[in-house]
C-alpha positions as CSV (number, residue, x, y, z in Angstrom):
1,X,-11.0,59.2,-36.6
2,X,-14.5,60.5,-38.5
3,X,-14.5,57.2,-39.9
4,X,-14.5,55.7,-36.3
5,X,-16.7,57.8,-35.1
6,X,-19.3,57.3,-37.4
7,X,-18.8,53.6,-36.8
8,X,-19.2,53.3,-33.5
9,X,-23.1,55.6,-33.9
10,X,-23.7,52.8,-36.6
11,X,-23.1,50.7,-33.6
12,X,-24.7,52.5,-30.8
13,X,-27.7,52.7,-33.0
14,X,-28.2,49.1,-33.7
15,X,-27.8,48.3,-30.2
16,X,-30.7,50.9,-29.1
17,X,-32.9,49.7,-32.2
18,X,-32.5,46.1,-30.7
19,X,-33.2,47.4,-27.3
20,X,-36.5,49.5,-28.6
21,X,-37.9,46.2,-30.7
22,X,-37.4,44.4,-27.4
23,X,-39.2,46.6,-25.5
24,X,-42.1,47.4,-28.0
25,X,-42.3,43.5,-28.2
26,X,-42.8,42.9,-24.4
27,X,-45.2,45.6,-24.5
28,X,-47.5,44.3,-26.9
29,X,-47.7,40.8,-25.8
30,X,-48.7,42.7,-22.3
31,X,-51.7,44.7,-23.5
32,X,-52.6,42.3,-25.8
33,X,-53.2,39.7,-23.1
34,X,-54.2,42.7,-20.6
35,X,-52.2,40.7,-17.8
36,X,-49.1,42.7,-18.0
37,X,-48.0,44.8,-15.2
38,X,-44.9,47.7,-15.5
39,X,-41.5,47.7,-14.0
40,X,-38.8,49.9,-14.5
41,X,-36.0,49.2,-17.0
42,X,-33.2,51.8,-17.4
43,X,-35.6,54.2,-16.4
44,X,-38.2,52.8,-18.6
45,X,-41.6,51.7,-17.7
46,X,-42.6,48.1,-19.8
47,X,-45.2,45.9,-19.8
48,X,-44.4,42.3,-18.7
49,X,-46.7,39.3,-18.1
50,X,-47.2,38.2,-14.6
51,X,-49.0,34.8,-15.7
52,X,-45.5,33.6,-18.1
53,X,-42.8,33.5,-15.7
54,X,-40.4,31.6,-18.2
55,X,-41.1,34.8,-20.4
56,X,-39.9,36.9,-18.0
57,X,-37.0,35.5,-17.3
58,X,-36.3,35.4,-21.0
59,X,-36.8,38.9,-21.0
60,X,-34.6,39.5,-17.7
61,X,-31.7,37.3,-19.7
62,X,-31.8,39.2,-23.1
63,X,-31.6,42.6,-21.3
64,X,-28.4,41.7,-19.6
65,X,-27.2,40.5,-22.8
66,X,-27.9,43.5,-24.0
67,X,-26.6,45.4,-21.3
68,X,-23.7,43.6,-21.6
69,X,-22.7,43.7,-25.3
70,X,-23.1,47.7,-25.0
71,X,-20.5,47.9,-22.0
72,X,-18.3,45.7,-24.1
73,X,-19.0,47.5,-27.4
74,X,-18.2,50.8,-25.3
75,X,-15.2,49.6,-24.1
76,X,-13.8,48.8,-27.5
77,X,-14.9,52.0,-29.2
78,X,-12.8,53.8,-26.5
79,X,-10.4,51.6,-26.6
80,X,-10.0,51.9,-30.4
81,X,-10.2,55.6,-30.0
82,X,-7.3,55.8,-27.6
83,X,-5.2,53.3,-30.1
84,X,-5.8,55.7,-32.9
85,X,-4.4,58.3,-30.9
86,X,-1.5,56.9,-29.5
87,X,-0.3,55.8,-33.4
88,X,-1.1,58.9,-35.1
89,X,0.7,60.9,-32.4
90,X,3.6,58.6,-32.0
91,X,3.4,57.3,-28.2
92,X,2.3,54.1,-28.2
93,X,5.9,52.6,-27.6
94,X,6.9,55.6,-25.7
95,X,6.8,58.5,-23.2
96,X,3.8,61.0,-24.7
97,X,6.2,63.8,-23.6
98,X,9.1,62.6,-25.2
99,X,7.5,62.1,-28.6
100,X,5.8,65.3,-28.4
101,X,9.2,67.5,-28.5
102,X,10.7,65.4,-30.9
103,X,10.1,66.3,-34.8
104,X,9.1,63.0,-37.4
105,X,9.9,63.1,-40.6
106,X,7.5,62.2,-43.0
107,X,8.6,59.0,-43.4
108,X,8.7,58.4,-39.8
109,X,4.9,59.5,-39.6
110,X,4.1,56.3,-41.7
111,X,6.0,53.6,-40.0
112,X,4.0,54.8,-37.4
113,X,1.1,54.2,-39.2
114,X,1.9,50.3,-40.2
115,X,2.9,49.0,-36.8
116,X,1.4,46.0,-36.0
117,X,1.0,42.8,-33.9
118,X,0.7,39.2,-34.8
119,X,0.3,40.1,-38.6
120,X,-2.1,42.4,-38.1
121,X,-2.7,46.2,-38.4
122,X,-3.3,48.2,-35.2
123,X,-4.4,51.1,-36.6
124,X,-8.3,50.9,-36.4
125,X,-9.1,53.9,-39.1
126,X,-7.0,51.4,-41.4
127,X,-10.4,49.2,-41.7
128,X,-8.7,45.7,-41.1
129,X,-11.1,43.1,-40.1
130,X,-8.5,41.8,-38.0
131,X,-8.0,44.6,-35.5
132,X,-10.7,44.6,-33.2
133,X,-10.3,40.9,-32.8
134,X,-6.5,41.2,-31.4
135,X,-7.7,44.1,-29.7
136,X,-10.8,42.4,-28.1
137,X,-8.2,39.8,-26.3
138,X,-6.7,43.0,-24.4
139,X,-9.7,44.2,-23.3
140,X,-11.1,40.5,-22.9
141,X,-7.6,39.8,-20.3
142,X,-8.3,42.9,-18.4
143,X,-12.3,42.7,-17.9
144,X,-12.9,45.2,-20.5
145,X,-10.8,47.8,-18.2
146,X,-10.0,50.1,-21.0
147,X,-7.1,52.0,-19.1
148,X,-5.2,48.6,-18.4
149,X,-6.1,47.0,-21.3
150,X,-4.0,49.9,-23.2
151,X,-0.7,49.4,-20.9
152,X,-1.2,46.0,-21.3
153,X,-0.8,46.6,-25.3
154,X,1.9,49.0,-25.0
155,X,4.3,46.8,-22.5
156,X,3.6,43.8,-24.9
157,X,4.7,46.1,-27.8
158,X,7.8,47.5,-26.0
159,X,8.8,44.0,-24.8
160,X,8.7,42.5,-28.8
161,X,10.8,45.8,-29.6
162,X,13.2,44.8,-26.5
163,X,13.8,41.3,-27.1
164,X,13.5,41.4,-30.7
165,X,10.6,39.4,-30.9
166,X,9.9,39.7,-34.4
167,X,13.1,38.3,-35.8
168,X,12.7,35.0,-33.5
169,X,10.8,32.4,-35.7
170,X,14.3,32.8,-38.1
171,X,16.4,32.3,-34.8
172,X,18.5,29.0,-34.9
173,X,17.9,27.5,-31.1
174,X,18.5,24.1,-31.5
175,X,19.0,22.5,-27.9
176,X,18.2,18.8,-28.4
177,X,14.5,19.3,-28.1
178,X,13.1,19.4,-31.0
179,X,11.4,15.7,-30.0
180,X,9.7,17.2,-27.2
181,X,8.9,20.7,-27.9
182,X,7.0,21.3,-31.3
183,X,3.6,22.0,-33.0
184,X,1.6,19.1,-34.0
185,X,-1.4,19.1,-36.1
186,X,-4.6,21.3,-34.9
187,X,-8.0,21.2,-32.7
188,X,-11.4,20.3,-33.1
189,X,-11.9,24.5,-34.2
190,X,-8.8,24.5,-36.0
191,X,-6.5,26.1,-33.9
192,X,-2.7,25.1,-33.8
193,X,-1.8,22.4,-30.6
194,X,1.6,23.3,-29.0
195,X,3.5,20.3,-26.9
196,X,6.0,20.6,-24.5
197,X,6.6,16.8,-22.9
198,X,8.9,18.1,-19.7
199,X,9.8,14.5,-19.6
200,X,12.5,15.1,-22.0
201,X,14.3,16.5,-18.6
202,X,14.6,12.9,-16.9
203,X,18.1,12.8,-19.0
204,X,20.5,14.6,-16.3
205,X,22.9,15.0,-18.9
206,X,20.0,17.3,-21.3
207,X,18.4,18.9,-18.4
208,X,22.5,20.6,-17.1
209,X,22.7,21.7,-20.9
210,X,19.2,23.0,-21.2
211,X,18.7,24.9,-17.5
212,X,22.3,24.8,-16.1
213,X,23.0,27.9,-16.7
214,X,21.8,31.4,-17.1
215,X,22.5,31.6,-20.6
216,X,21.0,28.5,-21.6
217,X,18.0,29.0,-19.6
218,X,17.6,32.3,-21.6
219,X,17.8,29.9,-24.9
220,X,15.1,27.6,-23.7
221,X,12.8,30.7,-22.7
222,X,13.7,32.1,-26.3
223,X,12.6,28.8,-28.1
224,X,9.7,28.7,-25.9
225,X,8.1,32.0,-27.5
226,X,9.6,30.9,-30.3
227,X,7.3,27.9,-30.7
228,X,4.6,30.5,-29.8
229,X,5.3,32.6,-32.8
230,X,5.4,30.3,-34.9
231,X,2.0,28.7,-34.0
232,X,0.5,32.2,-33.9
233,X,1.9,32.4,-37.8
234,X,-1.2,29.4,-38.6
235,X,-3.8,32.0,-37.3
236,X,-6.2,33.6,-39.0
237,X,-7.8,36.2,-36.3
238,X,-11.1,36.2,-38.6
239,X,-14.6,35.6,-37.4
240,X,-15.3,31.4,-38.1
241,X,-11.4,31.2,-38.3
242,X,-8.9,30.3,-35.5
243,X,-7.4,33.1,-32.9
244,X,-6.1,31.0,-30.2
245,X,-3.8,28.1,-29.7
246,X,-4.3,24.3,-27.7
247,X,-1.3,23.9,-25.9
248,X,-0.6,20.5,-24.0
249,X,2.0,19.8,-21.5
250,X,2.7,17.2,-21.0
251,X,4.5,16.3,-16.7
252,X,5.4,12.5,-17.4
253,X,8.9,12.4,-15.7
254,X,8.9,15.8,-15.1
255,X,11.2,17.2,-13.0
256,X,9.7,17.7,-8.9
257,X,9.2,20.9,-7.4
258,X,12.6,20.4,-5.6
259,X,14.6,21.6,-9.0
260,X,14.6,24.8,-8.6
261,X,16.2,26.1,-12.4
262,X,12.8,23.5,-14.0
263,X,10.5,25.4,-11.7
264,X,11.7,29.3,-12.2
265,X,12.2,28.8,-16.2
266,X,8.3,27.1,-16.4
267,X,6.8,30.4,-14.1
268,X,9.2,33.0,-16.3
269,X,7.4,31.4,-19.2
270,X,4.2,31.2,-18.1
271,X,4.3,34.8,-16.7
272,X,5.8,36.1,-20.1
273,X,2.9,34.5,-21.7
274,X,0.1,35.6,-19.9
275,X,1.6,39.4,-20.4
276,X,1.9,39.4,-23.9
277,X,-0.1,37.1,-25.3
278,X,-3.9,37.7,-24.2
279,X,-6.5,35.3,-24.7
280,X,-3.9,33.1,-27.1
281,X,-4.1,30.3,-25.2
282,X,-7.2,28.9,-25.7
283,X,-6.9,25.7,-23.7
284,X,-3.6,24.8,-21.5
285,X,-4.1,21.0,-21.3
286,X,-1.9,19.5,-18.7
287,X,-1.7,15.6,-19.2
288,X,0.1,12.9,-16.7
289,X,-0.2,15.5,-14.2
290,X,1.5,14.0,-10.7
291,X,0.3,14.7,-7.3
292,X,2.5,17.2,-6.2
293,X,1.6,19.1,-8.9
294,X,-2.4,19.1,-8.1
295,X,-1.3,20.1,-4.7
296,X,1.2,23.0,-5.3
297,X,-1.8,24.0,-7.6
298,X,-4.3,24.2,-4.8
299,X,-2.4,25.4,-2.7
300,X,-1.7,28.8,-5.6
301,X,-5.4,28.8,-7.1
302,X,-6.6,31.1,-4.6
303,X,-4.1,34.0,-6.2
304,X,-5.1,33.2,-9.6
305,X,-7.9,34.8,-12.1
306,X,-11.4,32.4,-12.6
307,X,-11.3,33.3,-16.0
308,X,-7.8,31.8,-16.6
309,X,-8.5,28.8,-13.9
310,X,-10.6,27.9,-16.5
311,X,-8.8,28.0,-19.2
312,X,-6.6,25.2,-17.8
313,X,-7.6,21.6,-17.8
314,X,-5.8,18.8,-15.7
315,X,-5.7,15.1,-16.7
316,X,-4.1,12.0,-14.5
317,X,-2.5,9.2,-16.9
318,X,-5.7,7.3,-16.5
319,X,-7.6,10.2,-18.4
320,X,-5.3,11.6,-20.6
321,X,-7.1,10.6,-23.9
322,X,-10.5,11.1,-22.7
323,X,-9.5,14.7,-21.8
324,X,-7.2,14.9,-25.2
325,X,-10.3,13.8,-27.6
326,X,-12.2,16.4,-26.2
327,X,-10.3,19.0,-28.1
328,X,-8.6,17.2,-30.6
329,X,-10.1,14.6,-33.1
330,X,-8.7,11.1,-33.6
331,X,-7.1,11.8,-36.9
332,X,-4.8,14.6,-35.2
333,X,-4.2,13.0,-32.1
334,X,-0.8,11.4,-31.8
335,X,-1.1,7.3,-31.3
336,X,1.1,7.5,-28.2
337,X,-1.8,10.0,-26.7
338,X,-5.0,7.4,-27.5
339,X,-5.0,8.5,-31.2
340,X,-4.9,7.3,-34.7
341,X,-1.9,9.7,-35.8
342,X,1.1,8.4,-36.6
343,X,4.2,10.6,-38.1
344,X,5.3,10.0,-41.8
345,X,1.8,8.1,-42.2
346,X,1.5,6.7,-45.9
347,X,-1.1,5.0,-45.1
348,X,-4.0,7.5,-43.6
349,X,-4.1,11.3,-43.8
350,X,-5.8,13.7,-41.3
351,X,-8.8,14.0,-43.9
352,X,-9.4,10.1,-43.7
353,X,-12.1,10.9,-40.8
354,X,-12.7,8.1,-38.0
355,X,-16.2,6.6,-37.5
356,X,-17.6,6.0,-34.0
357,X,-18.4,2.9,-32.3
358,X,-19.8,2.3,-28.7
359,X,-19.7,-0.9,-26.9
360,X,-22.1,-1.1,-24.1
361,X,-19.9,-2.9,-20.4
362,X,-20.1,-6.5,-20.2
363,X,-20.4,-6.9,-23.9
364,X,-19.2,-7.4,-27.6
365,X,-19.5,-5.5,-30.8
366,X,-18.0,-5.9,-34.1
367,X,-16.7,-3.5,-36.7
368,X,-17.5,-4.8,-40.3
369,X,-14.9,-3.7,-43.3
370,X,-16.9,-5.7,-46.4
371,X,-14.8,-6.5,-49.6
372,X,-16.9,-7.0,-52.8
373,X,-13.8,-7.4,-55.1
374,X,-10.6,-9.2,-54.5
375,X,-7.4,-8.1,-55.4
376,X,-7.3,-5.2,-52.6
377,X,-5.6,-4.7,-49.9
378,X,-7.6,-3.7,-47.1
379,X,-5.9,-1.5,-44.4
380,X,-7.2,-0.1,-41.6
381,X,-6.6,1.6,-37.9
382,X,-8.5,1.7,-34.6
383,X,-8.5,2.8,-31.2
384,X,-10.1,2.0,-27.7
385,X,-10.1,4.9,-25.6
386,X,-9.0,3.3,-22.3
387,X,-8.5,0.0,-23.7
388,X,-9.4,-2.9,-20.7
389,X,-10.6,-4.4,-23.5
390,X,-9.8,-7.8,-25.8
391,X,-9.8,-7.7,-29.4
392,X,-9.8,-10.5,-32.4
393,X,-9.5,-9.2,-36.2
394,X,-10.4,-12.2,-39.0
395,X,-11.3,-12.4,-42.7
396,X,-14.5,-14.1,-43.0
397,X,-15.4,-15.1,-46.9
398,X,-18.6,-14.8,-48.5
399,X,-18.3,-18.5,-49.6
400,X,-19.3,-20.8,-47.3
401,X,-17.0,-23.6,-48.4
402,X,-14.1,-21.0,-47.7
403,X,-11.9,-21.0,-44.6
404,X,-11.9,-18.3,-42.2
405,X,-9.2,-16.9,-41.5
406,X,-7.8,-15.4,-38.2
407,X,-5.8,-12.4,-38.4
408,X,-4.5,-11.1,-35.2
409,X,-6.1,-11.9,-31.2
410,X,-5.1,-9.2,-28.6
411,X,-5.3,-9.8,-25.2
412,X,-5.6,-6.8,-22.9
413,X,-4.0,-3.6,-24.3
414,X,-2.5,-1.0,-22.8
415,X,-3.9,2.5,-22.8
416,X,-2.5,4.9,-25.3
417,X,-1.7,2.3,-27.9
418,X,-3.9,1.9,-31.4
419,X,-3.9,-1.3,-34.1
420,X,-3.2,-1.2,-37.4
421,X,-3.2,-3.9,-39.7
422,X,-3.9,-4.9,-43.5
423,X,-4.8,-8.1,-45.5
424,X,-4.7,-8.9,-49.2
425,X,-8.4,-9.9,-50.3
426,X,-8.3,-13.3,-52.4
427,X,-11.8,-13.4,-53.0
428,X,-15.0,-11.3,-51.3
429,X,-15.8,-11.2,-47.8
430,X,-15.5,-8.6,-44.9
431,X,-12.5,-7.9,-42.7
432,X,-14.5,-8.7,-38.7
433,X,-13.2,-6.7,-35.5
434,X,-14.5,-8.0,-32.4
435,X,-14.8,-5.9,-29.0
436,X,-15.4,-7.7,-26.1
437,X,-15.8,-5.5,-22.8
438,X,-15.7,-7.0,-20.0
439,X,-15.9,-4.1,-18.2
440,X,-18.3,-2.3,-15.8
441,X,-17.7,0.8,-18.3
442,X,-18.8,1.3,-22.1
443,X,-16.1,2.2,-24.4
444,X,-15.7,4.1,-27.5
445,X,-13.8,3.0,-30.2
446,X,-12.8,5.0,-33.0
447,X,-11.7,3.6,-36.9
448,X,-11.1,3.9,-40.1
449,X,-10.5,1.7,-43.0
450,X,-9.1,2.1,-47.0
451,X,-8.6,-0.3,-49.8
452,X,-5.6,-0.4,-52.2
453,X,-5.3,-2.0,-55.6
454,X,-2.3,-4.7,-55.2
455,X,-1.0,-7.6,-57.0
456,X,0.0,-10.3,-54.9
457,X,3.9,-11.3,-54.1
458,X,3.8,-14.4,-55.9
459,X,2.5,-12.6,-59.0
460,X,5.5,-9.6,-58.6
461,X,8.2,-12.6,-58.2
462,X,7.0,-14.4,-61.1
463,X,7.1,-11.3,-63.4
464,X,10.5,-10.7,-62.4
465,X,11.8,-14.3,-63.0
């Protein structure tokens, strides 16, 4: 507790120098140009310039930043405070009366001590750099409301001890779905990205095993958190380092609003969620999203919090890896999405990064691979987001007196699909891959290219006669 309290007037002191070299500053540029006027700041008077209105408002900005990062840095030092206590005294995960007339051993006293929550300490006086960060999303969900911000904490911490939360990542809750509920690859900032593809519930025979009864809707719920844990295990809750998960459901062949076990199991989850897992979510990207789903939506947005409207991003089929690229690079994101990763790649890993290519609408741009040496094999991967596009891949020599040759001519491609292709360089030249958008639209094109040392077939048949 000393420690904490000399912390937070470390703290409180930084704050009010910044505040005082603010002030001193817009003071001096006022007399010095002898155009400043005074207004009252916090009871202050200040000199301002009436001439640099710009510099005013810059003023008027970092004074409600400041004002705001004190409120916030207030809240947390209370909110800290009452933490401590509730550890040390033993009622953070019950009645205060009831732990109060019960005696703790020793023993008991320093459990107490260790509890923690996604890994990390809760005990601020313990010095972890982690704490205040899982306690920031607390007071972060709750407006910085320090009161609910500590019920909020204590219900989630009652509920792991209740359902047994802890032991679930071990928990064996196979139910068919490991295809279309999983944790694939991570963000642009690192963080973790969650599927759930709902469409796995267009089989009537999986959807009555999965949500026909009670007990298995219990499972699915279980696997559901279960999923969470275990993406909340690749977390690092460090400043520069990921706190937060990218989850993407996906609605293609969802169920309708008219199944009533689909919709009550998706609300239990997302209410069990948003209670116990603050500010994890960083982005809930719904993809293939239907129209009755963008209308039962309006129709509930009214009830809901801006702050986690905004967290929630919709996409229709046509924009799916637009929206997708926006938060997850072309490496990560799966080829059936718009992407470039495929599963069990041998080819490409995540670290083989994409390059960028722009063609303008009503026009053609190549991507040039050029081969110096032969006896390689060139392989490489590409995308179009959008597609509406045709495509033509050839080998063109160096030598002029060489043929070209014509690899592969694509008419119109689908969206979501992605090329990949190879060719055995016989002598120097460069592999040419010819956009042509006909389009009113420009399109970006993501790709990547390696070479591999190979012997030709011929040569491997002959050594083996």
């Amino acid at each position: 507790m000393i420690e904490s309290s000399y912390q937070q007037q470390l703290m409180e002191e930084k704050i009010e120098k910044r505040h005082q070299d603010n002030e001193d500053r817009m003071i001096k540029k006022g007399q010095e140009e002898g155009n400043g006027k005074k207004v009252t700041f916090q009871d202050q008077e200040i000199y301002i310039e009436n001439l640099d209105q710009p510099a005013v408002q810059e003023n008027e900005e970092t004074a409600a930043s400041i004002e705001l990062e004190m409120r916030k840095q207030k809240a947390l030092n209370k909110f800290r405070s009452m933490v401590e206590g509730a550890i040390i005294d033993n009622y953070l995960l019950e009645n205060p009366k009831k732990s109060f007339l019960r005696r703790e051993s020793e023993r008991e006293k320093q459990q107490q001590r260790e509890i923690s929550l996604w890994g990390v300490p809760l005990l601020p006086s313990k010095g972890h750099a982690s704490t205040d960060l899982v306690l920031l999303k607390f007071l972060t969900a709750t407006d910085f409301k320090v009161n609910e911000a500590f019920k909020m904490l204590r219900n989630a911490l009652k509920w792991r001890n209740e359902c047994r939360i802890d032991a679930i990542p071990e928990e064996n809750l196979h139910l068919g779905l490991e295809k279309f509920v999983y944790i694939n690859s991570v963000g642009k900032q690192g963080q973790p990205v969650y599927y759930i593809l709902y469409g796995a519930f267009k089989d009537k025979e999986l959807y009555r095993k999965v949500l026909g009864t009670e007990e298995n809707r219990e499972k699915f719920l279980r696997l559901r958190i279960q999923l969470m844990e275990k993406s909340i295990e690749q977390l690092s809750f460090k400043a520069g380092g990921a706190d937060s998960i990218l989850q993407i459901t996906d609605l293609k062949h969802s169920p309708g609003p008219e199944r009533e076990e689909f919709r009550s199991v998706h609300k239990r989850a997302s209410t069990l969620i948003q209670a116990n897992y603050p500010e994890l979510i960083q982005k809930h990207i719904l993809i293939n999203v239907p129209f009755w789903y963008y209308t039962s939506r309006f129709l509930t947005s009214r009830l809901k919090h801006q702050r986690g409207k905004k967290k929630v991003v919709l996409a229709r089929p046509s924009k799916v890896t637009k929206t997708l690229l926006k938060h997850i690079s072309p490496e990560n994101l799966p080829v059936k999405y718009g992407g470039l990763k495929r599963e069990n790649d041998i080819e490409f890993f995540p670290e083989d990064k994409a390059s960028e290519l722009i063609v303008k609408p009503n026009s053609a741009s190549c991507i040039q691979i050029p081969v110096i040496e032969a006896g390689v094999t060139i392989v490489w991967d590409f995308t179009v987001v959008g597609w509406e596009v045709t495509c033509k891949q050839q080998f063109i020599p160096d030598d002029e007196g060489s043929y070209e040759v014509l690899l592969r001519k694509d008419k119109e491609k689908k969206m979501g699909d992605s090329v990949r292709n190879s060719f055995y360089i016989s002598e120097p030249g460069k592999i040419v891959i010819t956009i042509d958008n006909a389009t009113l639209k420009k399109k970006r094109v993501y790709y990547r290219s390696k070479a591999k040392p190979t012997a030709p077939t011929y040569i491997i048949f002959k050594k083996q006669l």
